[in-house]
py3Dmol code that shows the C-alpha trace and the ligand (Angstrom):
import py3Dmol

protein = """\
ATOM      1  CA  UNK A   1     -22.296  -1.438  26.482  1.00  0.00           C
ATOM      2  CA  UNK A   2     -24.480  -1.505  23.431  1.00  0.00           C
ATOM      3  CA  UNK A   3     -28.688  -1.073  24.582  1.00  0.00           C
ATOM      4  CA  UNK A   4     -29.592  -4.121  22.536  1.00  0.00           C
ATOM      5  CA  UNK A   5     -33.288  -3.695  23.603  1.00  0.00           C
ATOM      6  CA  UNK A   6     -33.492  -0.605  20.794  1.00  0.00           C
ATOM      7  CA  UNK A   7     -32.878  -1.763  17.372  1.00  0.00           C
ATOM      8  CA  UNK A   8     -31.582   0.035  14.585  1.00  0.00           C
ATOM      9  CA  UNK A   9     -33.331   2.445  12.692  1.00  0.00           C
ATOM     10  CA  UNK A  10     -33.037   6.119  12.042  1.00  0.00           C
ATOM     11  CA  UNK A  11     -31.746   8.878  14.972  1.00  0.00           C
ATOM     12  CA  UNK A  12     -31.788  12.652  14.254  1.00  0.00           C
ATOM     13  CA  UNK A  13     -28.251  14.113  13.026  1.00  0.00           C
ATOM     14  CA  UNK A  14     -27.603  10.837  11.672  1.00  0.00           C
ATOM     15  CA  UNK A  15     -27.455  11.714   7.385  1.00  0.00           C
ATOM     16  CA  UNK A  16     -26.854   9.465   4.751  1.00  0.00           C
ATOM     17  CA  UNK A  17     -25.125  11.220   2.243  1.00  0.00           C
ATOM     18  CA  UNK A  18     -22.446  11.494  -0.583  1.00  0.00           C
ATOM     19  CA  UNK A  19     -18.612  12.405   0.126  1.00  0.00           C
ATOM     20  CA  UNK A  20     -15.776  12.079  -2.252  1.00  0.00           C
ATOM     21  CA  UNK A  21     -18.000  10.984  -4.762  1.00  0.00           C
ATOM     22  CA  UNK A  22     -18.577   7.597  -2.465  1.00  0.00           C
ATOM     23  CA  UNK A  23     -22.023   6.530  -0.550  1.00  0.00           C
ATOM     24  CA  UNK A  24     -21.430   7.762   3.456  1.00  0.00           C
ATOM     25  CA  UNK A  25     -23.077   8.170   6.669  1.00  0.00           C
ATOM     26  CA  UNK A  26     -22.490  11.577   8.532  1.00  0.00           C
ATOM     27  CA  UNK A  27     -23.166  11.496  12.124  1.00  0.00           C
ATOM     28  CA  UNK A  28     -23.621  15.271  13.784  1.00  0.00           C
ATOM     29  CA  UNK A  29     -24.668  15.132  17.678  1.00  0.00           C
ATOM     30  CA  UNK A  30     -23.994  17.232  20.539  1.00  0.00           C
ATOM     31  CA  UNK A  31     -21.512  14.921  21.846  1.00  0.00           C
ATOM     32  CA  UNK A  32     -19.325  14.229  18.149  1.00  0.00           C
ATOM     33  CA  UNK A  33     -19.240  14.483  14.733  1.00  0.00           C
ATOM     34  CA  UNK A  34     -18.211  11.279  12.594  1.00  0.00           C
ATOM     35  CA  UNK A  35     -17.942   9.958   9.076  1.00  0.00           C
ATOM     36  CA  UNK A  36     -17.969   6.294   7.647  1.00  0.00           C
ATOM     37  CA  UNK A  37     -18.309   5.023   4.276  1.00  0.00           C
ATOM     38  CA  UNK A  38     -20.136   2.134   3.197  1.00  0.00           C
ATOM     39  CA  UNK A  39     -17.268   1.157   1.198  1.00  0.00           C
ATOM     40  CA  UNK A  40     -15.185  -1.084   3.635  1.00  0.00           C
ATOM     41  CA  UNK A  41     -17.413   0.427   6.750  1.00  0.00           C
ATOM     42  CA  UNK A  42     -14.628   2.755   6.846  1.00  0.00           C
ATOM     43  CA  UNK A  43     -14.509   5.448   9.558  1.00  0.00           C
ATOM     44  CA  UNK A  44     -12.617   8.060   8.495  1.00  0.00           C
ATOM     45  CA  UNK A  45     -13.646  10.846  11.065  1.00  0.00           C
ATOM     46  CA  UNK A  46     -14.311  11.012  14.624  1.00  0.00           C
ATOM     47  CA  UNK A  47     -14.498  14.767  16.624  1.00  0.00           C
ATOM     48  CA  UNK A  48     -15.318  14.795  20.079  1.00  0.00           C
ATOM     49  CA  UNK A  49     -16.990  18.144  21.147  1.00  0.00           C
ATOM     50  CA  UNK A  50     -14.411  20.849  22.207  1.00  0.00           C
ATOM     51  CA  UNK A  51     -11.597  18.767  20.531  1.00  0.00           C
ATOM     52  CA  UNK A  52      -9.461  18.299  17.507  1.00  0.00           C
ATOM     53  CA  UNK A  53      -9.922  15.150  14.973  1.00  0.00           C
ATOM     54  CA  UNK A  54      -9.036  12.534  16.160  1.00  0.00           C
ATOM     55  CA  UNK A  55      -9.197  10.040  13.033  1.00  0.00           C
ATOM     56  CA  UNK A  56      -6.529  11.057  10.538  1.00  0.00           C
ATOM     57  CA  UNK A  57      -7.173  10.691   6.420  1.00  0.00           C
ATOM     58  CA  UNK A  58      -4.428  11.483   4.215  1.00  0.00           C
ATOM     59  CA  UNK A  59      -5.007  15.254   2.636  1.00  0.00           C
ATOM     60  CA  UNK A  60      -3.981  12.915  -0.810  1.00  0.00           C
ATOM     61  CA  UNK A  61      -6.654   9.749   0.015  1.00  0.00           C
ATOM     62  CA  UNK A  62      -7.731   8.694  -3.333  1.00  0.00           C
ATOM     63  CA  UNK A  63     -11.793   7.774  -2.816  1.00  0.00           C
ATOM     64  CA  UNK A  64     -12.765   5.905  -5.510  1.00  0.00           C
ATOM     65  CA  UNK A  65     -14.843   2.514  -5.553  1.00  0.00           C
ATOM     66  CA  UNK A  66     -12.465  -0.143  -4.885  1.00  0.00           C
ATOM     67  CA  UNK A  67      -9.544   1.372  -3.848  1.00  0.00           C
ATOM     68  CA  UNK A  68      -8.594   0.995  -0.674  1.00  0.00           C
ATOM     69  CA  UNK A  69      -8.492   4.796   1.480  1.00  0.00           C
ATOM     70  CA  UNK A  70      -5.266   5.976   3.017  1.00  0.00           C
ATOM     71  CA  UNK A  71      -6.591   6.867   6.915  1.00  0.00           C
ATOM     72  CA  UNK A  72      -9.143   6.445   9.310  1.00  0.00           C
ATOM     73  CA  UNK A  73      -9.822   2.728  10.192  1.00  0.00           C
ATOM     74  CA  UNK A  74      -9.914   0.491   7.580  1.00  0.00           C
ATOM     75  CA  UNK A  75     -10.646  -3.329   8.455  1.00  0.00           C
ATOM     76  CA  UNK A  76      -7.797  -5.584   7.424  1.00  0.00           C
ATOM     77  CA  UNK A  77     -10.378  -8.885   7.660  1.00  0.00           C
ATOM     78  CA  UNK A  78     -10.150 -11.837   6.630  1.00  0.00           C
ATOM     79  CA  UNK A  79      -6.113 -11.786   6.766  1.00  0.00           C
ATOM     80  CA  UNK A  80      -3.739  -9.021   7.550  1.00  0.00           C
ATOM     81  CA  UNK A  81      -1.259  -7.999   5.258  1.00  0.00           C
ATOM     82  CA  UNK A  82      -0.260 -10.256   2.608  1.00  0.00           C
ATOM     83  CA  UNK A  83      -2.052 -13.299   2.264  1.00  0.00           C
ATOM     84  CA  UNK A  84       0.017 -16.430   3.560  1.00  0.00           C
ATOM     85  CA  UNK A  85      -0.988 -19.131   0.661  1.00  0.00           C
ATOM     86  CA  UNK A  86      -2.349 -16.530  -2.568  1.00  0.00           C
ATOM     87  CA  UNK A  87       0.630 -13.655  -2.401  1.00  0.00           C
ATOM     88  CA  UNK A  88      -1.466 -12.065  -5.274  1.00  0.00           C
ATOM     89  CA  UNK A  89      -4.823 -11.654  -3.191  1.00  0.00           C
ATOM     90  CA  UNK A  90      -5.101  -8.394  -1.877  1.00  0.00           C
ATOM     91  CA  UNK A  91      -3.238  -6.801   1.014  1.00  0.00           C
ATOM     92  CA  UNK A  92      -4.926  -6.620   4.158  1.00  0.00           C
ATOM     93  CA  UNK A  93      -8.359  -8.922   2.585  1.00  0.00           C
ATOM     94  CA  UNK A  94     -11.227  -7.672   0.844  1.00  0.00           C
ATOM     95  CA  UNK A  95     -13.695  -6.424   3.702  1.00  0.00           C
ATOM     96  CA  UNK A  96     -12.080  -2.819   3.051  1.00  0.00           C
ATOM     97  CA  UNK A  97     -12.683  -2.343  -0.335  1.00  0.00           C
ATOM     98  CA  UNK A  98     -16.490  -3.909  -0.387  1.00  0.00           C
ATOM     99  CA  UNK A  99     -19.522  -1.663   0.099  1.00  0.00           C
ATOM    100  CA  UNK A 100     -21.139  -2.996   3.505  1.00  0.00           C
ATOM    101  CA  UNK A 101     -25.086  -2.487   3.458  1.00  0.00           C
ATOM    102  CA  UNK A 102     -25.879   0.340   6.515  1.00  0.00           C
ATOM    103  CA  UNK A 103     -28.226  -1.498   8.757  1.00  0.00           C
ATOM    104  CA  UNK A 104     -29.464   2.069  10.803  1.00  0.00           C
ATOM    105  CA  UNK A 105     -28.488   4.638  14.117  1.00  0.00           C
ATOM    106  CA  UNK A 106     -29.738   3.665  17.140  1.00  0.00           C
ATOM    107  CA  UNK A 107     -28.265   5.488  21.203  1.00  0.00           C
ATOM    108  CA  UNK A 108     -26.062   2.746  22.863  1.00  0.00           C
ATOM    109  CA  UNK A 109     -26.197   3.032  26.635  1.00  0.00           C
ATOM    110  CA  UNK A 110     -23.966   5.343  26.828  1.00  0.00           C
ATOM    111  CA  UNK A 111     -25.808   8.004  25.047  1.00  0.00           C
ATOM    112  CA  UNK A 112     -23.490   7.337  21.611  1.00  0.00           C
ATOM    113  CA  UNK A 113     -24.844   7.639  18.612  1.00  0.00           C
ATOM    114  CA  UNK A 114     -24.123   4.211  17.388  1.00  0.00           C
ATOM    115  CA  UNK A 115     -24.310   2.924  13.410  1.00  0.00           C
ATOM    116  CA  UNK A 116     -23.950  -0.874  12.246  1.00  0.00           C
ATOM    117  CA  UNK A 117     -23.022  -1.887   9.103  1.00  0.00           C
ATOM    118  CA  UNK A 118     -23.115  -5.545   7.384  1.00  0.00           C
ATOM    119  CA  UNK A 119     -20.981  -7.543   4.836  1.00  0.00           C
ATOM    120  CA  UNK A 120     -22.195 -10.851   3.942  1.00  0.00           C
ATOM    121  CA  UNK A 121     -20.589 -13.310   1.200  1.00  0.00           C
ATOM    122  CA  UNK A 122     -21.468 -13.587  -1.984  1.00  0.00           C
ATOM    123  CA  UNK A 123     -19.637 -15.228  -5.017  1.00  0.00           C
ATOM    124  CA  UNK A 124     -16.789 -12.243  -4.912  1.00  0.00           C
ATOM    125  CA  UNK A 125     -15.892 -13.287  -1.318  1.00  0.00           C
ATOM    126  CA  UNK A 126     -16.126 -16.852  -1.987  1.00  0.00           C
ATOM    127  CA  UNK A 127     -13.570 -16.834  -4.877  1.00  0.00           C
ATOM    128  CA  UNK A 128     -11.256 -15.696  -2.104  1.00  0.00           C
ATOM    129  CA  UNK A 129     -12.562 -17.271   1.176  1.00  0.00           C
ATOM    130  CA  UNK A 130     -15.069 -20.109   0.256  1.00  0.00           C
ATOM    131  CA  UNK A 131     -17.312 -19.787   3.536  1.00  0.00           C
ATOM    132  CA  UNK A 132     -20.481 -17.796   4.933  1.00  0.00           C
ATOM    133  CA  UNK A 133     -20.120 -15.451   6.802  1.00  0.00           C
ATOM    134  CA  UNK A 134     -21.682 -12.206   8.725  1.00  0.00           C
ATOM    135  CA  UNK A 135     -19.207  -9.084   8.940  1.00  0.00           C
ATOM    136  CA  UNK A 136     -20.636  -6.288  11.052  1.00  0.00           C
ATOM    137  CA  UNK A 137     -19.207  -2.975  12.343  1.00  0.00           C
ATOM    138  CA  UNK A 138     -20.969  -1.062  14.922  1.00  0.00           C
ATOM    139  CA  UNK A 139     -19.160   2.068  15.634  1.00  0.00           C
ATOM    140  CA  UNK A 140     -20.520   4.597  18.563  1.00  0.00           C
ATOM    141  CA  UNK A 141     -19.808   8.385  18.327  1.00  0.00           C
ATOM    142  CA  UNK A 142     -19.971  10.002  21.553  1.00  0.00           C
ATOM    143  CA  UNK A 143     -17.214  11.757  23.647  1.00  0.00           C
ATOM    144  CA  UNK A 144     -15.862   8.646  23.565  1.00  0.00           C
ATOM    145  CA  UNK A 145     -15.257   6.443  20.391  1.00  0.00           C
ATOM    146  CA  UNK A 146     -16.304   2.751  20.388  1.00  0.00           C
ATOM    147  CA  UNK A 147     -15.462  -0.086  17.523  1.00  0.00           C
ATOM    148  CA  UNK A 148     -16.963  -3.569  17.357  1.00  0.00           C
ATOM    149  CA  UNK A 149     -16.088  -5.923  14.715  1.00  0.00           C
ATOM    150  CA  UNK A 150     -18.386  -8.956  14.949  1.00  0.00           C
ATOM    151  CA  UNK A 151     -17.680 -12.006  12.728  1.00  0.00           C
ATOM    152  CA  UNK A 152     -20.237 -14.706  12.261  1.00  0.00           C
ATOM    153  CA  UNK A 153     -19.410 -18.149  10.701  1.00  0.00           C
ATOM    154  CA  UNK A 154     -23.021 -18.849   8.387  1.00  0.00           C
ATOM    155  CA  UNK A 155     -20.610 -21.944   6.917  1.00  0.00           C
ATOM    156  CA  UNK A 156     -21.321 -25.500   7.790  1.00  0.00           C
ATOM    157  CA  UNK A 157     -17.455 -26.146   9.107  1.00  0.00           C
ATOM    158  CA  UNK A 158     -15.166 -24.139  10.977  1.00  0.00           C
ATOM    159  CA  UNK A 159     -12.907 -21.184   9.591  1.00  0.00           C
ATOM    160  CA  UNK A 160     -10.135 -19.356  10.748  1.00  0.00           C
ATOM    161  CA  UNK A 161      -9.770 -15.784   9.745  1.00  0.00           C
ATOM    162  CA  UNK A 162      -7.079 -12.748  11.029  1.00  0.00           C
ATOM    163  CA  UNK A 163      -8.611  -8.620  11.628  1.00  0.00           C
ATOM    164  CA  UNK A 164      -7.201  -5.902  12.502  1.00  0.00           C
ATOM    165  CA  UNK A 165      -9.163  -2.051  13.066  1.00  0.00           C
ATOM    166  CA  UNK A 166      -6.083  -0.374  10.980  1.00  0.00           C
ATOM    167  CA  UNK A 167      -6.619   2.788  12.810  1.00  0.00           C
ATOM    168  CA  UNK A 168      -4.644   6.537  11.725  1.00  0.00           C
ATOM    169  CA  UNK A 169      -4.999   8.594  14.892  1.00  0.00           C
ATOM    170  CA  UNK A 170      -4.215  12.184  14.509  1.00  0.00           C
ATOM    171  CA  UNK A 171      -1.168  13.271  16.282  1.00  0.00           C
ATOM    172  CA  UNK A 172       0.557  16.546  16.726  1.00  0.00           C
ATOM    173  CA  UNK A 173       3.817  15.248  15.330  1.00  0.00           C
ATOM    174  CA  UNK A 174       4.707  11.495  15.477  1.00  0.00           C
ATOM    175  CA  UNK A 175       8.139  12.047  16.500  1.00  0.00           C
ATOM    176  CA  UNK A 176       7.565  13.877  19.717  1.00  0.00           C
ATOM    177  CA  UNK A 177       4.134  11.185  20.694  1.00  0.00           C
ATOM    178  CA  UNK A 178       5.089   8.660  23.482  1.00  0.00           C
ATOM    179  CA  UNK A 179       3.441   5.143  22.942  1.00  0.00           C
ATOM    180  CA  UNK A 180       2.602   3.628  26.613  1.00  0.00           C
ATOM    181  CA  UNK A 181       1.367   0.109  27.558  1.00  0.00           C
ATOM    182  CA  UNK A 182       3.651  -2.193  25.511  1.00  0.00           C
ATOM    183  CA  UNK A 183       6.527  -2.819  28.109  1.00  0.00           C
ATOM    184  CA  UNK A 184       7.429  -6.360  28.263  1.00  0.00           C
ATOM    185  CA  UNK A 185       5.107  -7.029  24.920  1.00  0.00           C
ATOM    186  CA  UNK A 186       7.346  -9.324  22.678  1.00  0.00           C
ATOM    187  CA  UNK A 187       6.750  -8.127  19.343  1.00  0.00           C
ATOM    188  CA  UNK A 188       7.499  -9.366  15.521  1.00  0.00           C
ATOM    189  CA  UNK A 189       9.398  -6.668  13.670  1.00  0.00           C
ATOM    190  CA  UNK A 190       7.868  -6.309  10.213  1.00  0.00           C
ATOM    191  CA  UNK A 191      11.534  -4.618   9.154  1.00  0.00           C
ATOM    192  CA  UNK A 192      13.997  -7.167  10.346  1.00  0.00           C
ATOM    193  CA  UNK A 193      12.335 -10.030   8.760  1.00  0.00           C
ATOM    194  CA  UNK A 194       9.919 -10.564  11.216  1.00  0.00           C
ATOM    195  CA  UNK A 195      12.254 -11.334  13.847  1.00  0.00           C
ATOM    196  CA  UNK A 196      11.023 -11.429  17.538  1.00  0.00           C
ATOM    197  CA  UNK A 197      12.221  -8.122  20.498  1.00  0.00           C
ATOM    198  CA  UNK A 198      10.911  -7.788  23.602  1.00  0.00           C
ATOM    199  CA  UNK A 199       9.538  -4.255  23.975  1.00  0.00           C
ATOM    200  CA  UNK A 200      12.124  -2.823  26.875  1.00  0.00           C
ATOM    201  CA  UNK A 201      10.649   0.912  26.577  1.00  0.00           C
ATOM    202  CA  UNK A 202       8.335   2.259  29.119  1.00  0.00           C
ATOM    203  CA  UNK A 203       7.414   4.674  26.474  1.00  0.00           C
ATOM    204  CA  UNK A 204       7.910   4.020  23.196  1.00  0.00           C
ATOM    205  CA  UNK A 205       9.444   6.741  20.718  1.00  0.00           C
ATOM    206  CA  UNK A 206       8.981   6.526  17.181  1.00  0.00           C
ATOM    207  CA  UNK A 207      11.975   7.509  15.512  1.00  0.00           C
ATOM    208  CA  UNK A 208      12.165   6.205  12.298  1.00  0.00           C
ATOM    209  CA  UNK A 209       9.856   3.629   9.824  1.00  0.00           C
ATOM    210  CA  UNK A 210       8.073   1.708  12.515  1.00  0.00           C
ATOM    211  CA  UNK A 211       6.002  -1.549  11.463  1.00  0.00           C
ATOM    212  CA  UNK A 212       5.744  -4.051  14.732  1.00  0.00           C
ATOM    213  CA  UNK A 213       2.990  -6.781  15.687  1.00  0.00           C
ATOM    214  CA  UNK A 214       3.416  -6.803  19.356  1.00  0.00           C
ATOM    215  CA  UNK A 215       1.557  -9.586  21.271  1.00  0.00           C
ATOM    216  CA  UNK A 216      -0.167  -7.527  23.477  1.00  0.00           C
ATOM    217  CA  UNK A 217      -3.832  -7.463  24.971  1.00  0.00           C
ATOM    218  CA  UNK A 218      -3.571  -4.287  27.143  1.00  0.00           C
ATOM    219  CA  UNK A 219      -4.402  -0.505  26.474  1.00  0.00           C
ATOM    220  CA  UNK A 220      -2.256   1.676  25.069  1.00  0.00           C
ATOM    221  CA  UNK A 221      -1.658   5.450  25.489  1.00  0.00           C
ATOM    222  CA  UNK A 222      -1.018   8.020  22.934  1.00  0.00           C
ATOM    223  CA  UNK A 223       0.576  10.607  25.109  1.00  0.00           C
ATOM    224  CA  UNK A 224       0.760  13.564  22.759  1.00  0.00           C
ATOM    225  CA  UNK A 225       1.993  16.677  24.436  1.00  0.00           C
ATOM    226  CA  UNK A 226       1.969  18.878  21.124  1.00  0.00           C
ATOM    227  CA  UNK A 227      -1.975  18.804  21.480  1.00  0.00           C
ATOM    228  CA  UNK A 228      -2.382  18.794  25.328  1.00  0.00           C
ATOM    229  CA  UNK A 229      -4.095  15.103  25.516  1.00  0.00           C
ATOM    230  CA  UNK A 230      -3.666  11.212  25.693  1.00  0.00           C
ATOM    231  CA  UNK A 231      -5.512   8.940  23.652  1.00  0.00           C
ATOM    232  CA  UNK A 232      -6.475   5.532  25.556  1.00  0.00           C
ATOM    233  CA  UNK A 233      -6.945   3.060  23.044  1.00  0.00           C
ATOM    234  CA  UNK A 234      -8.616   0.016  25.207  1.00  0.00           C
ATOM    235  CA  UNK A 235      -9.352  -3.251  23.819  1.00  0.00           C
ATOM    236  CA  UNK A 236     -11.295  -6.272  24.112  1.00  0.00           C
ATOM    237  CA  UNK A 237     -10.958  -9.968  22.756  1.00  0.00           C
ATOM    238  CA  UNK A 238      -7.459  -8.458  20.523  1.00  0.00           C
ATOM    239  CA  UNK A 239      -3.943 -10.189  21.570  1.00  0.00           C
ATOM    240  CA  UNK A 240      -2.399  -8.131  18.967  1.00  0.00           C
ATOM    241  CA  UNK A 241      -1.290  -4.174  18.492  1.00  0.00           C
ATOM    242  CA  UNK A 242       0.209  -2.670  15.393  1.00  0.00           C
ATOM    243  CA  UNK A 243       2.437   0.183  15.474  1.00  0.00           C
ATOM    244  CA  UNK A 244       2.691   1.620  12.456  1.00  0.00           C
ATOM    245  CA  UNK A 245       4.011   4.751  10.839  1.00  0.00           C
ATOM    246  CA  UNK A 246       6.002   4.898   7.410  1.00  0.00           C
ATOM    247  CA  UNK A 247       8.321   8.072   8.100  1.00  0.00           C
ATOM    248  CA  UNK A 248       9.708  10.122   5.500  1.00  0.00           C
ATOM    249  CA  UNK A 249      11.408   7.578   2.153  1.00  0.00           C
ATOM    250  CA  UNK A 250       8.333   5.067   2.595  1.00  0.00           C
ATOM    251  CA  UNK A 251       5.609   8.272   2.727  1.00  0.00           C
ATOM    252  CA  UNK A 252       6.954   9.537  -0.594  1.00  0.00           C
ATOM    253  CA  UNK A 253       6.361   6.321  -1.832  1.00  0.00           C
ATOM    254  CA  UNK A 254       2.567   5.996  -0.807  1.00  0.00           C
ATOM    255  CA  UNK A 255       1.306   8.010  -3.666  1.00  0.00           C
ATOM    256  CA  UNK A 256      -2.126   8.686  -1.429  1.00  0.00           C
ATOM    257  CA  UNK A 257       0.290   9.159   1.538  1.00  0.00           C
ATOM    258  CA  UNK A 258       2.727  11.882   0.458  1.00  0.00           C
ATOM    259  CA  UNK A 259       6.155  13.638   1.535  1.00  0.00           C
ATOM    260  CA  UNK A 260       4.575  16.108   3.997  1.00  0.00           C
ATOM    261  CA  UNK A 261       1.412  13.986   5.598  1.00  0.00           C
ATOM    262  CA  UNK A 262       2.897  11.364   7.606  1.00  0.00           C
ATOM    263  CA  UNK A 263       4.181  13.069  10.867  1.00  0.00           C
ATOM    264  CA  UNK A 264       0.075  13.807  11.716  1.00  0.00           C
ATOM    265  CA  UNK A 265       0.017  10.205  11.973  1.00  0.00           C
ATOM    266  CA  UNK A 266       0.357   7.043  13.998  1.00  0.00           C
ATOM    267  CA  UNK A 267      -1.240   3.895  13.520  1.00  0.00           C
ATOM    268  CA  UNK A 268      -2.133   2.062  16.950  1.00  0.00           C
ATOM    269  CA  UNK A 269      -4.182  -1.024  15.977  1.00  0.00           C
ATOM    270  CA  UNK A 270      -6.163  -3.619  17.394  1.00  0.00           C
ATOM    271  CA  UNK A 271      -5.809  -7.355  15.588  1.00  0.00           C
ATOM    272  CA  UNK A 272      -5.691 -10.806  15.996  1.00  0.00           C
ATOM    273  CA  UNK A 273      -2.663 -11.549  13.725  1.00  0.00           C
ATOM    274  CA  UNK A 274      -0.512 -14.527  13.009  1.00  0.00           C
ATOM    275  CA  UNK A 275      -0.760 -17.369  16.201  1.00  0.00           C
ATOM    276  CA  UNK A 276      -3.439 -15.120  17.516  1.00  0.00           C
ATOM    277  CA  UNK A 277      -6.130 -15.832  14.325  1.00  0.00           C
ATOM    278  CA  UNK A 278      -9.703 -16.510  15.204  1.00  0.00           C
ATOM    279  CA  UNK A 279     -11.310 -19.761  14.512  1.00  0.00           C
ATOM    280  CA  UNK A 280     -14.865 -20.206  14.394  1.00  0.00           C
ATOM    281  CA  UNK A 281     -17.194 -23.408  14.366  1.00  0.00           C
ATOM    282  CA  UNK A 282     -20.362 -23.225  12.782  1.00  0.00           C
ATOM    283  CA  UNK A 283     -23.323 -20.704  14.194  1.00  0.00           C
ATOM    284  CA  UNK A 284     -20.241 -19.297  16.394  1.00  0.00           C
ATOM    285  CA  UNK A 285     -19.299 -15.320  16.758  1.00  0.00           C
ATOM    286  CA  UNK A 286     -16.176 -13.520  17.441  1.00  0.00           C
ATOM    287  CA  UNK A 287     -16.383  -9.504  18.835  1.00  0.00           C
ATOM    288  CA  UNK A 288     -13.315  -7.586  18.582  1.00  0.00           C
ATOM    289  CA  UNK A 289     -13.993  -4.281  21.051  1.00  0.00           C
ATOM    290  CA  UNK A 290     -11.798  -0.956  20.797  1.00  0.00           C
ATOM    291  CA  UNK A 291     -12.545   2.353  22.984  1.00  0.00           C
ATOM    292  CA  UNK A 292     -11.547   5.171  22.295  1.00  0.00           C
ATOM    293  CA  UNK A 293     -10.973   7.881  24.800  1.00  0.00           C
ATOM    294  CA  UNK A 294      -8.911  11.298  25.526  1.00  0.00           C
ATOM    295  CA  UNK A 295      -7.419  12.827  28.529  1.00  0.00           C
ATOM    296  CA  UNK A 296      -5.602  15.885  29.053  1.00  0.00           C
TER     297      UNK A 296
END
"""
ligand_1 = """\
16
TA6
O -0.313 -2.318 9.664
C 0.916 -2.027 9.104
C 0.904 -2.391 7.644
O 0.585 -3.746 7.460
C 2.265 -2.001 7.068
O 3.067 -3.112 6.755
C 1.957 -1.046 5.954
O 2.247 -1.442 4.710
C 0.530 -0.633 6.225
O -0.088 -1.642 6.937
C -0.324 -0.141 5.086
O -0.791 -1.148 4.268
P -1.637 -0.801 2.974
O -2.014 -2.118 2.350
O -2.860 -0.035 3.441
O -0.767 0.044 2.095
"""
view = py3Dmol.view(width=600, height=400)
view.addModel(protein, "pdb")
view.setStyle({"model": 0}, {"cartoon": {"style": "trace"}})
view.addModel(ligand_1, "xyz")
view.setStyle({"model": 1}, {"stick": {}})
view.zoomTo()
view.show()
């Protein structure tokens, strides 16, 4: 994958720049077009050549420093959701609220313009999770998409730490998308109490507020017929997938979500969640690898 021979520095159509009022990092190739903010190293576009978005924000994201954004593919790190022991930490951890330092562009071997951006701890991070630690994000924008989340334990004992790349893809309509790849996947239903299924479906329909942790290592599809293509979202190192979408009482609810927004929207994501946390020892490092691709 990555050419790690080249380091990171500066590529042409690679901007930094100012969106929303927050610092950013425009990428404009031949191949793509893509977005992240510092803030969280949050992607929040991603448009192959020839095709639509395929990232999703919320038309009513509320970008300020901070808050968390509604869309693209925010990193739920170092828990997911609530926090187990502190109920009052935030949801999801800090990583996607906290401005990341960009490290540089550099092409990956695939011919991607690829970006990496860096968290490390400092005494806001520690008041939460008392350990050192490297965060990066290196995020290629080609015709294909690729994530890497790369954790690094700089503390002198282990920890143990849950991620997730949250990510909103763009769909045509959410109830007419077919979710492939999660037959057999026993999965933890977030709206029955947690309580354990096994996923019968050969293609999974969303028909109503959707909010499962399926154990699952394997690619799934996005089979979309509404725009004429399949998303393959293939992962590495993850033995967890999030469905997610909110449907219609739960949207209204999400001020920076909205009545109208949510059926452009499914969230397919890749985590280590729950049993499936990470635990580090000292010096050790953990990659968490998503691809992207589309099909007719
Ligand atoms: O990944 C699904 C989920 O954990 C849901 O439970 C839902 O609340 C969603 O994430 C959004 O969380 P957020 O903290 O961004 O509002």
């Amino acid at each position: 994958m990555a050419d790690t021979t080249s380091s990171f520095s500066d590529l042409p159509g690679v901007e930094l720049t100012t969106e929303h009022g927050l610092p950013a990092v425009r990428v404009a190739t031949a191949q793509a077009s893509g977005l992240v903010y510092l803030q969280g190293a949050h992607v929040a576009a991603w448009q192959p050549a020839g095709q639509a978005p395929v990232i999703w924000m919320s038309p009513n994201a509320v970008y300020a420093p901070g808050k968390a954004l509604r869309g693209g593919v925010p990193i739920c790190w170092p828990w997911f959701g609530a926090n187990a022991e502190h109920p009052k930490y935030p949801a999801h951890g800090f990583a996607r609220t906290r401005d990341f330092s960009y490290r540089g562009a550099r092409l990956d071997a695939a011919g991607r313009c690829e970006l990496e951006l860096a968290l490390v701890n400092d005494a806001q991070t520690e008041a939460l999770f008392p350990f050192a630690f490297e965060l990066r994000l290196r995020v290629a924008f080609g015709a294909t998409l690729q994530l890497e989340l790369e954790v690094e334990n700089r503390a002198g004992q282990p920890f143990s730490f849950e991620e997730a790349l949250h990510s909103y893809f763009a769909v045509s309509d959410v109830k007419q998308v077919a979710v492939r790849g999660l037959q057999g996947a026993r999965y933890a239903d977030k709206l029955r109490n947690m309580a354990v299924f096994t996923e019968e479906a050969d293609e999974l329909r969303i028909t109503g507020e959707t909010d499962r942790v399926y154990e699952s290592a394997a690619t799934c599809q996005i089979v979309d017929p509404g725009a004429g293509r399949t998303l393959a979202v293939e992962k590495h190192a993850s033995a967890a997938t999030v469905v997610w979408n909110p449907w219609a009482e739960r949207a209204v609810q999400m001020s920076d979500l909205g009545a109208d927004a949510w059926p452009g929207m499914l969230c397919v994501e890749s985590a280590n969640v729950g049993s499936a946390k990470i635990t580090l020892a000292p010096g050790e490092a953990h990659i968490l690898r998503v691809a992207v691709s589309l099909s007719p």
